[in-house]
Backbone bond lengths (Angstrom), bond angles and torsions (degrees), N, CA, C in turn:
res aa  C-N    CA-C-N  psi(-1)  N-CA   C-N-CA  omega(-1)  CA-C   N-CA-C  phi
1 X - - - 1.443 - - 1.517 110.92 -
2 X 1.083 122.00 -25.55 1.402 128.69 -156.94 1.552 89.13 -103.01
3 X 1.728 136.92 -30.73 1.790 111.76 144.62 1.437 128.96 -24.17
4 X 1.492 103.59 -47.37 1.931 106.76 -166.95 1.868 102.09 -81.89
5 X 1.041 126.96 17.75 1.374 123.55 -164.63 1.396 113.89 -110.68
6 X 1.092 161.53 133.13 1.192 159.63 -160.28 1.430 113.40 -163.67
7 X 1.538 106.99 129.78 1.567 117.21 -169.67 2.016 102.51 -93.77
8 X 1.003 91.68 129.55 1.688 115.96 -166.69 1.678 98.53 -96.77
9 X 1.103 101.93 143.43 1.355 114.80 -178.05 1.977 113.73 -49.66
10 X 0.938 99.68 -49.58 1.492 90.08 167.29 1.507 129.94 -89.60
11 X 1.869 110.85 30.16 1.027 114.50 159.09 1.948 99.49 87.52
12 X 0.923 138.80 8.60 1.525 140.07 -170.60 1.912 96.74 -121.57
13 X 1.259 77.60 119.50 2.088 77.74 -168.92 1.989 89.85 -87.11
14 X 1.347 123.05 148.49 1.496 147.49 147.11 0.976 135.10 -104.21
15 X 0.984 117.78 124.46 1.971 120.54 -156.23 1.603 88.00 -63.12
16 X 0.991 113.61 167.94 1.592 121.67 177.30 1.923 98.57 -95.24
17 X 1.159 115.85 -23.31 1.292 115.49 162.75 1.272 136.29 -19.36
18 X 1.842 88.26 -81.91 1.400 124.30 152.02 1.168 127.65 -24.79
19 X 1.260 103.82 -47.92 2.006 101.19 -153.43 1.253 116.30 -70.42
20 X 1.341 111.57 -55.78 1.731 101.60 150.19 1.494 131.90 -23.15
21 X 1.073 136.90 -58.99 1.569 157.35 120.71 1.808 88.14 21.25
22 X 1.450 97.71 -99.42 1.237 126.12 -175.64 1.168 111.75 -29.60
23 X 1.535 121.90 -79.66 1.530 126.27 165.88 1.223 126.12 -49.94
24 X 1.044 134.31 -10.87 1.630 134.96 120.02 1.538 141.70 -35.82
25 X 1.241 111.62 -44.00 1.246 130.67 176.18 1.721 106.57 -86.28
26 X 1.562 124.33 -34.30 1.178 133.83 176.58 1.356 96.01 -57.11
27 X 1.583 116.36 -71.56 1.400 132.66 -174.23 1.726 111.02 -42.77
28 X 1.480 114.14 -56.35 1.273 95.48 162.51 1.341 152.53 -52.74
29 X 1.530 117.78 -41.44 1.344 142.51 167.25 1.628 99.98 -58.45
30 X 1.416 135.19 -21.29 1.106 130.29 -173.19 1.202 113.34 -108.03
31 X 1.342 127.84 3.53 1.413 154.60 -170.47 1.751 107.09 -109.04
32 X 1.483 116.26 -46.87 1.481 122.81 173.47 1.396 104.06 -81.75
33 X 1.174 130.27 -14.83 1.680 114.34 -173.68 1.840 81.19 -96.51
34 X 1.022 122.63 -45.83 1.531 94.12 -154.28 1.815 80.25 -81.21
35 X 1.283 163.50 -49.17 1.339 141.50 169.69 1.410 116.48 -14.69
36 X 1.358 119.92 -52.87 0.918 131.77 -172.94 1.353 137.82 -83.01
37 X 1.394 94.35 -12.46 1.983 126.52 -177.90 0.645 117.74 44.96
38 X 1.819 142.22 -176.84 1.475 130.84 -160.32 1.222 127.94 -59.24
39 X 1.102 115.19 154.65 1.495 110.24 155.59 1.551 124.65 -43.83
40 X 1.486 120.48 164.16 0.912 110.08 158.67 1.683 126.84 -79.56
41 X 1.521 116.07 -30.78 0.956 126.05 138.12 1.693 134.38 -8.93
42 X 1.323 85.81 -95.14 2.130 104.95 153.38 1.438 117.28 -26.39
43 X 1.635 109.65 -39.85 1.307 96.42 -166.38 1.600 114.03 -86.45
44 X 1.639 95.63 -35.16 1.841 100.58 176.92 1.294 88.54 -68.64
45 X 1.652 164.81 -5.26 1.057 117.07 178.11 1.630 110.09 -99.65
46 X 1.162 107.93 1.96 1.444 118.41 177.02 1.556 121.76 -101.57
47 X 1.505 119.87 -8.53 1.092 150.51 -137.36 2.042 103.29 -113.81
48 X 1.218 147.17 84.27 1.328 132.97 -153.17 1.634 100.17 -61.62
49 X 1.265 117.01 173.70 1.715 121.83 -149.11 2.222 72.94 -84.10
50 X 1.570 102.06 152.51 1.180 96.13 166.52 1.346 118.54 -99.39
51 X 1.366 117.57 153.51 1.750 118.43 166.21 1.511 103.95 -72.42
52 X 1.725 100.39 169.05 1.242 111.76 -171.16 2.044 102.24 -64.88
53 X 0.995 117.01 -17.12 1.346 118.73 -170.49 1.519 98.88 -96.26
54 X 1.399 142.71 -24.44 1.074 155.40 133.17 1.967 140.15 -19.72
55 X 1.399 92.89 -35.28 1.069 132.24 -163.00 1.523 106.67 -51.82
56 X 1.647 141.24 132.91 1.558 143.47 173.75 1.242 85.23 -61.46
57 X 1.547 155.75 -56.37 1.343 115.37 -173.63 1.576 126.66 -55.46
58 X 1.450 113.16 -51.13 1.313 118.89 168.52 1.624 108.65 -31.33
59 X 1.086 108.91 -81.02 1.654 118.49 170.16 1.281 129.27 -32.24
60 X 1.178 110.80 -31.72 1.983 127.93 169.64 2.065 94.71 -74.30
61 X 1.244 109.64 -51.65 1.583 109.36 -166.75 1.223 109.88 -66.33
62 X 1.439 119.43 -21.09 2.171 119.45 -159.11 1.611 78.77 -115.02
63 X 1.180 130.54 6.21 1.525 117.01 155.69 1.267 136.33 -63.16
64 X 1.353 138.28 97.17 1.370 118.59 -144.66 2.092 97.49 -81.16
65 X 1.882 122.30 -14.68 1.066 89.34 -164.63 1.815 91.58 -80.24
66 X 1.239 108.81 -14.46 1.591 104.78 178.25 1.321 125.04 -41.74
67 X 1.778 103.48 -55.70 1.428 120.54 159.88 1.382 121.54 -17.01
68 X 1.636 87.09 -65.54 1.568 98.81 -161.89 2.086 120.04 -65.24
69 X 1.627 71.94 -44.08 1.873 84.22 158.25 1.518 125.45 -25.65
70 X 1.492 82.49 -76.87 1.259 108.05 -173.85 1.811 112.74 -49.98
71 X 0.767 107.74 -60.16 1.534 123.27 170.58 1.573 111.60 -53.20
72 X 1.000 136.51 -29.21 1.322 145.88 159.73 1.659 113.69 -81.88
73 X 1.098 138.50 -29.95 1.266 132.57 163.53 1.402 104.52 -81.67
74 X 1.083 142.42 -63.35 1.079 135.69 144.51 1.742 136.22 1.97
75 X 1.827 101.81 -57.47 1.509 90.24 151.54 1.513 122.73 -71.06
76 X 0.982 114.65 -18.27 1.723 124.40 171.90 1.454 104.04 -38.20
77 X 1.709 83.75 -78.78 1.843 102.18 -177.97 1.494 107.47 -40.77
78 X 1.471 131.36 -25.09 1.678 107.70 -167.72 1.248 110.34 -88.82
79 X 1.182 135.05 -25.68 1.132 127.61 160.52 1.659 155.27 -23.84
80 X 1.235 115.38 97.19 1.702 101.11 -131.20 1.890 95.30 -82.57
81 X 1.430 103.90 131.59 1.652 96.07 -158.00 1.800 104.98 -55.73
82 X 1.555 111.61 -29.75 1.367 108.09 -179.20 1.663 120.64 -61.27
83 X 1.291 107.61 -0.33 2.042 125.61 167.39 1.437 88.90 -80.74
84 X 1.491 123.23 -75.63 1.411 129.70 -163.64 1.882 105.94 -67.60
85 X 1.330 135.73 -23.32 1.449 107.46 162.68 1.772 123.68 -79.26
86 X 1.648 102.19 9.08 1.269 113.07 -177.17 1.659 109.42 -90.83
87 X 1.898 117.21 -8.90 0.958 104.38 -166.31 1.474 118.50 133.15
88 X 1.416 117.60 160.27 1.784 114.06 163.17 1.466 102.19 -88.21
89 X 1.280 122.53 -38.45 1.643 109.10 177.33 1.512 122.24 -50.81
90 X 1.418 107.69 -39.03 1.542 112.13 -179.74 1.721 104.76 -79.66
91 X 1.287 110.86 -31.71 1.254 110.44 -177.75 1.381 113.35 -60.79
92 X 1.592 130.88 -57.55 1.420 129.52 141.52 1.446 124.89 -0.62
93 X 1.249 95.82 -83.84 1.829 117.79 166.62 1.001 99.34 -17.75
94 X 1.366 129.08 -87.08 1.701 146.42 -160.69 1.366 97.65 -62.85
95 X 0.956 139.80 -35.21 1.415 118.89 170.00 1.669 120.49 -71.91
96 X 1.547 116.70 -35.13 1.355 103.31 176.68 1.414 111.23 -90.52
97 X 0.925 116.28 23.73 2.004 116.13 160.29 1.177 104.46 -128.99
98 X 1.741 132.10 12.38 1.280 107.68 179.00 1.805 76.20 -132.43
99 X 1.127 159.18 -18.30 1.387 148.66 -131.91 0.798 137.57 36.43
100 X 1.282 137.26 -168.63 1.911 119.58 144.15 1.353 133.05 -86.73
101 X 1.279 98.98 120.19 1.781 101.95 -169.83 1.116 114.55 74.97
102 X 1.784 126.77 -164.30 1.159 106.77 171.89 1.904 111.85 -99.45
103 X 1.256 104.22 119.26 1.238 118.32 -179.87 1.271 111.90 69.64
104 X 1.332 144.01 -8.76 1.408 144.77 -175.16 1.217 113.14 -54.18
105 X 1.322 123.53 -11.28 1.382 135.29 -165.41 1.569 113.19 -139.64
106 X 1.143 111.76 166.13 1.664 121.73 -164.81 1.259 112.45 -155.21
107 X 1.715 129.63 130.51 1.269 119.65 174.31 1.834 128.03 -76.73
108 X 1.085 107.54 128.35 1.569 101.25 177.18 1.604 112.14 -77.25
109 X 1.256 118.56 -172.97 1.339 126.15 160.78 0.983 112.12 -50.87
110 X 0.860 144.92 -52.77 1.813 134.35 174.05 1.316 135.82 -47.32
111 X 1.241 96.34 -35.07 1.943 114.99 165.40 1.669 82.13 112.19
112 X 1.859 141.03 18.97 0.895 103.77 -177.07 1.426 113.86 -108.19
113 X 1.488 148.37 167.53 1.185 140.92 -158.47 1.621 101.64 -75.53
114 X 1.492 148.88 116.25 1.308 122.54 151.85 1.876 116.40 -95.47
115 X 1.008 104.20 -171.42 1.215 122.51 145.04 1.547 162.21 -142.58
116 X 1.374 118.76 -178.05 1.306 115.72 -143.99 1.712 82.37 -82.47
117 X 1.539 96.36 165.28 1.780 108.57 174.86 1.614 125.43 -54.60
118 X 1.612 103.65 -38.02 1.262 116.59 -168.72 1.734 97.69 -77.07
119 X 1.188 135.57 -29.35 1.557 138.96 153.10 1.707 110.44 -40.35
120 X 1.486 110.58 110.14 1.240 120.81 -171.12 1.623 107.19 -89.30
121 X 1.347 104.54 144.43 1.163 131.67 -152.89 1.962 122.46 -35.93
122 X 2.064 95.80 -42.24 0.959 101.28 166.98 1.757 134.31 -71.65
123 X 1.023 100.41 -29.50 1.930 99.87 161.03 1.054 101.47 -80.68
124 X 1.367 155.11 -41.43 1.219 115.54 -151.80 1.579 99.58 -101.49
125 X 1.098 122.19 4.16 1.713 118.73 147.77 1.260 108.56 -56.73
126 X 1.482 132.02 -54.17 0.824 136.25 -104.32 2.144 80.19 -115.24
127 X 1.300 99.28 -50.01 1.524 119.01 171.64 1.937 110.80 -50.40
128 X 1.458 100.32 -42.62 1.665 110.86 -179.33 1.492 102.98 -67.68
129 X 1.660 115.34 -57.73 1.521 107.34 -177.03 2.006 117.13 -53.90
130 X 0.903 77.60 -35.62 2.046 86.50 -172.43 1.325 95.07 -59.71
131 X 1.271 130.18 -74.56 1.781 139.68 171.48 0.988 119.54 -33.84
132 X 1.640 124.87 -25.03 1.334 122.60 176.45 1.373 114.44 -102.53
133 X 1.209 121.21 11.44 1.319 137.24 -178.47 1.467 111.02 67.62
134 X 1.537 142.52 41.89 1.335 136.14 -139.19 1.660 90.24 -123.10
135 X 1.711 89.65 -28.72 1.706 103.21 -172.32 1.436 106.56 -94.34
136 X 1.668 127.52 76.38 1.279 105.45 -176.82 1.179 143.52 -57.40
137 X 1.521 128.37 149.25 2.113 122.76 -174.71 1.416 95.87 -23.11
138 X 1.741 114.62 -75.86 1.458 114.39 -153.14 1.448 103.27 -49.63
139 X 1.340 139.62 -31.97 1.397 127.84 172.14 1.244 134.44 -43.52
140 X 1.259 98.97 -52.41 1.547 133.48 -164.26 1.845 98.65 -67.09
141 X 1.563 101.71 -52.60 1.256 111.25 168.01 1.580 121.54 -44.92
142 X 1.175 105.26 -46.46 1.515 110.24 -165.70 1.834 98.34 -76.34
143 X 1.150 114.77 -44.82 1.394 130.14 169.92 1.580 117.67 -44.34
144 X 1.047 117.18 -17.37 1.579 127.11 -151.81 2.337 91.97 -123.52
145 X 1.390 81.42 -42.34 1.776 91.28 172.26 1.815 107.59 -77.75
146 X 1.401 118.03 -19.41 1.455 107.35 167.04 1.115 124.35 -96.54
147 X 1.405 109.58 -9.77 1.887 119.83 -178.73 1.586 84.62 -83.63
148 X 1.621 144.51 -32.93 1.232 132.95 -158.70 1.960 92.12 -84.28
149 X 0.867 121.75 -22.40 1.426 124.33 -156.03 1.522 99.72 -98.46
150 X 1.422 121.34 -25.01 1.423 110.50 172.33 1.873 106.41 -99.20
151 X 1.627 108.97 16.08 1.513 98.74 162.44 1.547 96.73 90.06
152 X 1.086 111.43 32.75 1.867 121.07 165.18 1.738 109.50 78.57
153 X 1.164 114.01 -177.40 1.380 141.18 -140.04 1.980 81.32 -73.78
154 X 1.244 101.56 -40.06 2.124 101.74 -155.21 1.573 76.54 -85.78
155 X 1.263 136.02 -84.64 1.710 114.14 -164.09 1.505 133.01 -37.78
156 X 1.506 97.86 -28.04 1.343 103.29 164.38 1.163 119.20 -61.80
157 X 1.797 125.23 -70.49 1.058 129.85 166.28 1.398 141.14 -32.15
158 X 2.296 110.51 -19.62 1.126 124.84 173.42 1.516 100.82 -84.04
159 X 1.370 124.60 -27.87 1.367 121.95 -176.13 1.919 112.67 -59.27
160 X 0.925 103.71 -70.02 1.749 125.66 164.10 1.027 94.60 -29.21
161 X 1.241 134.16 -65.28 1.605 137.83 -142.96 2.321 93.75 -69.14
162 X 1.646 82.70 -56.83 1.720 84.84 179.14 1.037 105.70 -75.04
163 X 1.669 147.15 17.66 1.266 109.15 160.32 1.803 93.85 -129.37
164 X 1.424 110.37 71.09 1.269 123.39 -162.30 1.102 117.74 2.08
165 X 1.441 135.49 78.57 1.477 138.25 -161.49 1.233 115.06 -9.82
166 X 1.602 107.16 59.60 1.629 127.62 154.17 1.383 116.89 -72.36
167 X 0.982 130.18 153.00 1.768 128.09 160.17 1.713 93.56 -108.16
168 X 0.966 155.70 -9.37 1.091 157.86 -173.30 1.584 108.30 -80.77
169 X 1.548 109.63 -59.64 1.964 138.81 168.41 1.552 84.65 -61.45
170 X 1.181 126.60 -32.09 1.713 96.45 -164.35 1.605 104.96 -105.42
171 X 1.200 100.40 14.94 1.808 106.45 172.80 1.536 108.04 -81.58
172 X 1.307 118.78 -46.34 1.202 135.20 150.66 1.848 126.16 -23.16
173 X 1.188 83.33 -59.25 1.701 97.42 -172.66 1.654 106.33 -66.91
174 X 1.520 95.62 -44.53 1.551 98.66 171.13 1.512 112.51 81.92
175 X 1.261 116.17 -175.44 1.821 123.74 153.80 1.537 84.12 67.38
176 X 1.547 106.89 -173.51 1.385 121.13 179.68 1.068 118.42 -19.93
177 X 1.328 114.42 -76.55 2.016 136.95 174.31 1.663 83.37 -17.99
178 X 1.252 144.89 -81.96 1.327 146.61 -144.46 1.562 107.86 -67.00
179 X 1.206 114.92 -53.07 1.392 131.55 178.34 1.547 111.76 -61.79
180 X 1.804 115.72 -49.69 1.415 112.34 155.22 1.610 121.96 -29.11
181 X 1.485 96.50 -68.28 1.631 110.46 -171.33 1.535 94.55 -60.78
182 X 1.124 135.14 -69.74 1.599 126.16 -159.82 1.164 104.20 -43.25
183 X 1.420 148.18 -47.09 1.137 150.68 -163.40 1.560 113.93 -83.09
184 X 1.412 124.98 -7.82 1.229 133.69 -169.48 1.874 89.49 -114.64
185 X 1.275 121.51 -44.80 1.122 115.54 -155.03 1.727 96.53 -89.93
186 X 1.088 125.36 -11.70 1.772 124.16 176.06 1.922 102.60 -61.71
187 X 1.069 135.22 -11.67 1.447 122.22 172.17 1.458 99.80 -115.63
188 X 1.335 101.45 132.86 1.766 114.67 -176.26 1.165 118.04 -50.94
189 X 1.802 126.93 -44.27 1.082 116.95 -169.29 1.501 113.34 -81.72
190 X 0.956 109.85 -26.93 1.862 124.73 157.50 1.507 100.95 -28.47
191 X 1.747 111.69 -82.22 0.726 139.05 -161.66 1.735 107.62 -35.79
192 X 1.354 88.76 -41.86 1.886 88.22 -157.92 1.497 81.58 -89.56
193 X 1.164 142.65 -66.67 1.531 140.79 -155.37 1.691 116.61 -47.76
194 X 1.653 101.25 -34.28 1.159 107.61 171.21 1.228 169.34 -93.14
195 X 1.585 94.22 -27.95 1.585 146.44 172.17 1.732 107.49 -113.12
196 X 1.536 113.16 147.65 1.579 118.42 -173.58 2.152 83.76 -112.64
């Protein structure tokens, strides 16, 4: 037994067993931090102090997928829940006599809501599924009860933003943020317009 034993520089012997073991577990833990990249921490301390023009809010606002977020939860939020306890038929309804937003949207031949070009990709996925009834009331509802639970449409949108509109980073984060995204990311075109 005393073959597998080896005296370590600071005097603490490791079976030679082990060490493999160990350097495994080193290797991993050093494998999830850099997966995972700095801290946020790490980064303000590496990071020079920002100016007011500098600023992660500034940087969250000139974000265009933030924008788009935002503008897509946002059509969420207008939705008056007494349309959505009436139903997806009424919910429909209210969209082709009210559009999306104000005027951002236009009915086609179909009666369904589209939109204009300058409408970025993630609302107006997000605007097409609701109009086409794909997004049912009770969804929309529950969607509108998790944007209230992470502290409205902008905390939400700051959440996403820090976990680079990953669904992967936001598995992590967990709580609402996760439950938000699952429910946004279950329709494909969602999926791709919104999330990387």
């Amino acid at each position: 037994m005393e073959e597998h034993m080896q005296t370590c520089t600071n005097t603490t012997t490791v079976s030679s067993r082990r060490r493999p073991t160990l350097l495994l577990g080193f290797a991993l833990a050093g494998s999830l931090v850099v997966a995972a990249g700095p801290s946020p921490a790490a980064h303000a301390a590496t990071t020079p102090a920002a100016t007011s023009s500098e600023s992660a809010p500034a940087a969250l606002d000139d974000d265009p997928r933030s924008q788009d977020l935002r503008g897509a939860l946002e059509l969420i939020e207008s939705v008056p829940d007494e349309v959505l306890a009436q139903g997806d038929a009424a919910t429909a309804e209210w969209f082709r006599e009210n559009g999306v937003g104000s005027g951002a949207g236009t009915k086609d031949g179909s009666g369904l809501v589209t939109t204009q070009a300058s409408v970025l990709g993630c609302t107006a996925a997000i605007a097409t599924v609701i109009a086409s009834t794909a997004f049912p009331a009770a969804k929309i509802l529950k969607v509108k009860k998790l944007i209230g639970e992470l502290g409205g449409v902008a905390k939400a949108v700051q959440i996403f933003w820090g976990a680079s509109f990953s669904y992967e980073k936001l598995q992590v984060v967990g709580g609402a943020a996760l439950a938000l995204a699952g429910e946004l990311i279950g329709i494909t075109s969602v999926k791709e317009e919104c999330f990387s």
